[in-house]
N, C-alpha and C positions, 0 to 999 in steps of 0.2 A: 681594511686590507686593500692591496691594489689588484686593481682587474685587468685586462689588458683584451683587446678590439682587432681581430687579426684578419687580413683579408686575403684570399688565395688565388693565386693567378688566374682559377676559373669566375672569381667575381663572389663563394662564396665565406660566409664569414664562422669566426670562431670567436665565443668572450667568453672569456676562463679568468682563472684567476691567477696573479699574477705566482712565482717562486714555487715550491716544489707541490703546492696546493693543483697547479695548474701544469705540471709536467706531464700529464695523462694526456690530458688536451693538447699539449703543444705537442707533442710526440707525431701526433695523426697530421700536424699541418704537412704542406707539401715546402718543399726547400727553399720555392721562391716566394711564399710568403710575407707580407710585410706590417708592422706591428703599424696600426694607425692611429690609434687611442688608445688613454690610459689616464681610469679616473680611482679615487678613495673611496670606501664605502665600508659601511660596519655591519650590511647586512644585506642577505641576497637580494630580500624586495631593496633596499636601497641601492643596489649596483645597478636591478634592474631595471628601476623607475629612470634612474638615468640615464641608461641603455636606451632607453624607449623614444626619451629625450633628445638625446643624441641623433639617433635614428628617424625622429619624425612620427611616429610611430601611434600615437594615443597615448592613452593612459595604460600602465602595466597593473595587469589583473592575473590572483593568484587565486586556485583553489583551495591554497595551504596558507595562508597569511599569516597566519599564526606564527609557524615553524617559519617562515619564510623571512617573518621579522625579527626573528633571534638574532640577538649580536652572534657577530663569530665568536667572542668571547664566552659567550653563554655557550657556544656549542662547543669549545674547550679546543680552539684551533689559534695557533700562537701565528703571531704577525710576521 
């Protein structure tokens, strides 16, 4: 699924997912927002690892890895 990297005139950030998955989230940006990435992933650790990536960040660690490497298709959420 696509994720998308949004950054807010105050500097800070939003990554949600991209189409109506990610309506919730984009709802709350402020109007001057602007989209600045946007990668594929088939699972949250996988968006997030790259997020991390992206970011600079370390290595992404989850309390939940399990759930968290579920395909979205295993979690029954259409692309």
């Amino acid at each position: 699924m696509k994720h998308e990297l949004w950054l807010e005139p105050d500097g800070c950030q939003t990554f949600c997912l991209a189409g109506i998955h990610g309506d919730d989230a984009r709802n709350l940006l402020s109007a001057n927002s602007q989209l600045i990435w946007t990668i594929e992933a088939d699972s949250c650790f996988e968006a997030m690892t790259k997020y991390y990536s992206f970011m600079e960040s370390g290595e992404y660690r989850t309390d939940f890895r399990e759930h968290d490497q579920m395909s979205y298709a295993e979690l029954g959420w259409d692309k």
